[in-house]
Backbone as a printed PyTorch tensor [residue, N CA C, xyz], in Angstrom:
tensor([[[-13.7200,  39.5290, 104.5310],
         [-14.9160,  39.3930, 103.7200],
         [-15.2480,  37.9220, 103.4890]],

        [[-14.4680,  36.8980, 103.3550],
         [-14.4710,  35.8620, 102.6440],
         [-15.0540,  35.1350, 104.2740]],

        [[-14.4160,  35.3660, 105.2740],
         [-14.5850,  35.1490, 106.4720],
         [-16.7760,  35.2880, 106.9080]],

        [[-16.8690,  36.1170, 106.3910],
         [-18.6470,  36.6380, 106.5050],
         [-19.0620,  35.7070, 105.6160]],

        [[-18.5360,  35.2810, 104.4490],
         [-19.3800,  35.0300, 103.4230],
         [-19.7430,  33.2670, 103.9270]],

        [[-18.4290,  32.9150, 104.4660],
         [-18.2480,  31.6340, 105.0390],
         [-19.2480,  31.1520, 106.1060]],

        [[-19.5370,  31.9840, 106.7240],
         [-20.5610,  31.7810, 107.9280],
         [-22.0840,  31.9440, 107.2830]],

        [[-22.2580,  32.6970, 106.5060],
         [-23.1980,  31.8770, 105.8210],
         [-23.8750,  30.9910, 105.1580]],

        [[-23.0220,  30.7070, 104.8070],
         [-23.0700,  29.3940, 103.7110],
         [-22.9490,  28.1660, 104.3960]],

        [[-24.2290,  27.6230, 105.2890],
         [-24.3760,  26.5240, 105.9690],
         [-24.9230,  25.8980, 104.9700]],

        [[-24.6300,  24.1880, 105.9850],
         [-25.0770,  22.8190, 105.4500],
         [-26.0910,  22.9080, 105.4440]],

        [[-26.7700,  22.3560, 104.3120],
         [-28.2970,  22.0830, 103.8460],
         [-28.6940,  20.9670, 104.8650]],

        [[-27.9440,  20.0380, 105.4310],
         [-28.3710,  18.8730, 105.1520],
         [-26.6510,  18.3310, 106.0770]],

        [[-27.1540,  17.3830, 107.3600],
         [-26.4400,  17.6610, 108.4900],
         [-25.5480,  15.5050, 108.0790]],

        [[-26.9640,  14.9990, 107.4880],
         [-26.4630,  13.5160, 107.6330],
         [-26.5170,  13.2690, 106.2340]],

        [[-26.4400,  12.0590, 105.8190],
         [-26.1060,  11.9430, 104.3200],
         [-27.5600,  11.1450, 103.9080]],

        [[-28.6040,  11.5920, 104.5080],
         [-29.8840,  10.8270, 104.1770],
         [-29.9400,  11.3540, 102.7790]],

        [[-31.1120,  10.5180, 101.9810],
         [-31.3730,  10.8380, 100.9510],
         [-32.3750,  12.2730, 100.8590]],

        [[-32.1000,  13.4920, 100.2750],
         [-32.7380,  14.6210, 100.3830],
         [-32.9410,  14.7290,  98.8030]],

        [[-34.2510,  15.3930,  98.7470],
         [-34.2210,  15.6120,  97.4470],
         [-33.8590,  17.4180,  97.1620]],

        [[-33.3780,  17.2780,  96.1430],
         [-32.8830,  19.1910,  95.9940],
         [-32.8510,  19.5660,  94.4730]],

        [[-32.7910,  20.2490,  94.5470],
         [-33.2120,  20.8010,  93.2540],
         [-31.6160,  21.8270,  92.9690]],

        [[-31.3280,  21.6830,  91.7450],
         [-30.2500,  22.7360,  91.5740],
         [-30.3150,  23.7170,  90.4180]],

        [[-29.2510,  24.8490,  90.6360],
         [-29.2800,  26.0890,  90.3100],
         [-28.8870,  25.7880,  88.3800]],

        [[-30.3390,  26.3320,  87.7810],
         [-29.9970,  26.0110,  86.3710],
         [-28.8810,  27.3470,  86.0680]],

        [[-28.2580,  28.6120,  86.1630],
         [-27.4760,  29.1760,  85.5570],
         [-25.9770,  28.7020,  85.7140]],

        [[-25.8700,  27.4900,  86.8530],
         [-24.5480,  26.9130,  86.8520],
         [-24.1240,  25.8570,  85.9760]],

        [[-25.4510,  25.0620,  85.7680],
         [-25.1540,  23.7090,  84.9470],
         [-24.8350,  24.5110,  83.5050]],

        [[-24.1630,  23.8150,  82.6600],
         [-24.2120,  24.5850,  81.0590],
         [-25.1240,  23.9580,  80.5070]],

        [[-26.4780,  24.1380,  80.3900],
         [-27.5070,  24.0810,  79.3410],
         [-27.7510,  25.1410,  78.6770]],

        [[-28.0210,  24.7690,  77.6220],
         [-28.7210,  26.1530,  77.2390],
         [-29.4750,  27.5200,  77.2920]],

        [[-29.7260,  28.3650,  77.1850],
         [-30.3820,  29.6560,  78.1020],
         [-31.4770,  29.6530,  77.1520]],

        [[-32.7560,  29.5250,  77.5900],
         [-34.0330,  30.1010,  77.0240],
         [-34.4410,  31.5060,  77.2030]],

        [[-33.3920,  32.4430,  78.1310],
         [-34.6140,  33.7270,  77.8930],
         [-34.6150,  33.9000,  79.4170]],

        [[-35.0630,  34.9000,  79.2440],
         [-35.7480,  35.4530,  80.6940],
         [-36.6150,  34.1540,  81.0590]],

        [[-37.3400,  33.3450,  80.3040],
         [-38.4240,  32.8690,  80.7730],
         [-37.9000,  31.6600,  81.2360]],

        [[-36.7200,  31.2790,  81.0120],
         [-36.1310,  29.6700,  81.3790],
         [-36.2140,  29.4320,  82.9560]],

        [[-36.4400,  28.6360,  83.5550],
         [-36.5920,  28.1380,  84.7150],
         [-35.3080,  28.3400,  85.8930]],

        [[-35.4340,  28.6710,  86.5650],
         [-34.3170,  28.8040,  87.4020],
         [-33.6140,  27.7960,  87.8890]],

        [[-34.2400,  26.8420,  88.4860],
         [-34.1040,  25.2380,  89.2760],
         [-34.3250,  24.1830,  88.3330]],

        [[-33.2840,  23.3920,  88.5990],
         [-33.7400,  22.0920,  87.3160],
         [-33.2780,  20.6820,  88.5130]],

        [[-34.0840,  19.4770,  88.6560],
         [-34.4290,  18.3240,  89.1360],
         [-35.6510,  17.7550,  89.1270]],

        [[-36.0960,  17.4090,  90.6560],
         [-35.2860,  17.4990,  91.9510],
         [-33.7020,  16.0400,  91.0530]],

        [[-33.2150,  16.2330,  92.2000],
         [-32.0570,  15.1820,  92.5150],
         [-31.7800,  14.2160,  93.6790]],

        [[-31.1490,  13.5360,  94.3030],
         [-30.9990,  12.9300,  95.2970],
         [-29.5470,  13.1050,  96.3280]],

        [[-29.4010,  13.4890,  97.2050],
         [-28.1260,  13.6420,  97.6270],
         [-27.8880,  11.9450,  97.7740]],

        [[-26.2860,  12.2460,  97.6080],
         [-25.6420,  10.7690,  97.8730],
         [-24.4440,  10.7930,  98.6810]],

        [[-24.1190,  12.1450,  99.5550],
         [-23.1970,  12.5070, 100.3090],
         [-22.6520,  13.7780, 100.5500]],

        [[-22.7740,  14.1300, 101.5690],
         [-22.2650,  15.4580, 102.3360],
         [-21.0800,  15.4410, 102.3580]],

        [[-19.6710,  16.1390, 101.7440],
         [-18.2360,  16.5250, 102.0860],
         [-18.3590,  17.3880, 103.2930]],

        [[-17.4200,  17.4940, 103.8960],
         [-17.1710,  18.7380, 104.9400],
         [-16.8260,  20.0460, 104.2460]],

        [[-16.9170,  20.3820, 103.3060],
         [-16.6720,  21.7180, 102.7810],
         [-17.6570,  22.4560, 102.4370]],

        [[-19.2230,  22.1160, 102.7080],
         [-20.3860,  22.2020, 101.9820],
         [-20.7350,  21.7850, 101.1320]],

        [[-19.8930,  20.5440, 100.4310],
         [-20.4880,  20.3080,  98.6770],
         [-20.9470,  19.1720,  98.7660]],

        [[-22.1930,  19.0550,  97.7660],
         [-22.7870,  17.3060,  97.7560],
         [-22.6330,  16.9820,  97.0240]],

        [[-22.1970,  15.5350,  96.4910],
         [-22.6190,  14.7760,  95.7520],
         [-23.7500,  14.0140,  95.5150]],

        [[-24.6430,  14.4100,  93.9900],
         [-25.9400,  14.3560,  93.9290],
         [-26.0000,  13.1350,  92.6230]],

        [[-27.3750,  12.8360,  92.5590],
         [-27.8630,  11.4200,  91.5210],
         [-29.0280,  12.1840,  91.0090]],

        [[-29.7190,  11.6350,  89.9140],
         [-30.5860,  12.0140,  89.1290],
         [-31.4100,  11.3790,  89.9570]],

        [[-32.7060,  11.4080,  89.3180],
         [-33.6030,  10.4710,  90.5120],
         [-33.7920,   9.2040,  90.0630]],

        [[-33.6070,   8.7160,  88.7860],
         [-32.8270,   7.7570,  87.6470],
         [-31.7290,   7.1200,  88.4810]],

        [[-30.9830,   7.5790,  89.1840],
         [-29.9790,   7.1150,  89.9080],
         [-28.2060,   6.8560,  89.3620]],

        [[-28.4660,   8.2760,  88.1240],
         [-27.1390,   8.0250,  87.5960],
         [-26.3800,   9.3330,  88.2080]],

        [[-25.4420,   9.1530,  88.6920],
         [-24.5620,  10.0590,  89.6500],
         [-24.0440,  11.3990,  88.6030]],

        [[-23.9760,  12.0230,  89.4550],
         [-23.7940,  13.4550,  88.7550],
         [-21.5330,  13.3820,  89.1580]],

        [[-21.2040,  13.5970,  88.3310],
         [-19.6660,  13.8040,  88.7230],
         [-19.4680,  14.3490,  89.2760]],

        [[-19.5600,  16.0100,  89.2350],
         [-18.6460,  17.0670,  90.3080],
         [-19.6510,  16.9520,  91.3130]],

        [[-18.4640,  17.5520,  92.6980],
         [-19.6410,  18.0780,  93.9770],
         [-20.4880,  19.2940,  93.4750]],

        [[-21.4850,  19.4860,  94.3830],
         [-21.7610,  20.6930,  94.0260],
         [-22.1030,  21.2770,  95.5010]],

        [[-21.8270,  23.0140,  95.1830],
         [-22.0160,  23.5520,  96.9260],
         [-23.2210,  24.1290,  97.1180]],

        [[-23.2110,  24.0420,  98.2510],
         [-24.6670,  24.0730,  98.8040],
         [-25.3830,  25.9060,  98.6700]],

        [[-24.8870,  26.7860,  98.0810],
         [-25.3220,  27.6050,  97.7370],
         [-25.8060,  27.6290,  96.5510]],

        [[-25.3690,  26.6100,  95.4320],
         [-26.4270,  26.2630,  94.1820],
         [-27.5110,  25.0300,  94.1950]],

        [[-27.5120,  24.6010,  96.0660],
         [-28.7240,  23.7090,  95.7670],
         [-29.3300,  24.1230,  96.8030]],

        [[-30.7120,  23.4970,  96.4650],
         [-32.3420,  23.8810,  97.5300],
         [-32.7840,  22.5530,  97.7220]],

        [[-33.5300,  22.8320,  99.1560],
         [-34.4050,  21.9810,  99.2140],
         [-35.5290,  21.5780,  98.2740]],

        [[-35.9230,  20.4730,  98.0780],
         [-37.1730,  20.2600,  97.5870],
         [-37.9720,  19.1410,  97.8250]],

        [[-38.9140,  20.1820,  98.2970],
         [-40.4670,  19.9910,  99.5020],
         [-41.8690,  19.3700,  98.4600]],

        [[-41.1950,  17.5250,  97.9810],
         [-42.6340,  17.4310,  96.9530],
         [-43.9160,  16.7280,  97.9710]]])
């Protein structure tokens, strides 16, 4: 199973250019507004691709976010 789940979960994002992405608000711990709260909260900036799928991302401020994060809680974003 873990084997299937793996093959899906491709790289967003092949070189370490700057991409902007947007990430998954039910992972970060903010607060919950409701049904009505927003799903995606940024954009952000990638600042590096690991080989495991996870990026390390920056605000667009340019203050670095600590943990990686994997590429199934981030999206592209097309401004």
């Amino acid at each position: 199973m873990n084997l299937l789940w793996d093959e899906d979960c491709r790289n967003m994002v092949h070189d370490e250019a700057r991409y902007l992405v947007l990430r998954k608000n039910d992972v970060s711990k903010t607060a919950s507004m409701g049904k009505l709260s927003p799903n995606w909260e940024g954009p952000y900036t990638v600042r590096a691709a690991n080989s495991n799928g996870s990026y390390m991302i920056s605000t667009m401020e340019g203050d670095h976010i600590p943990l990686p994060w994997h590429s199934t809680n981030l999206r592209k974003c097309h401004l």
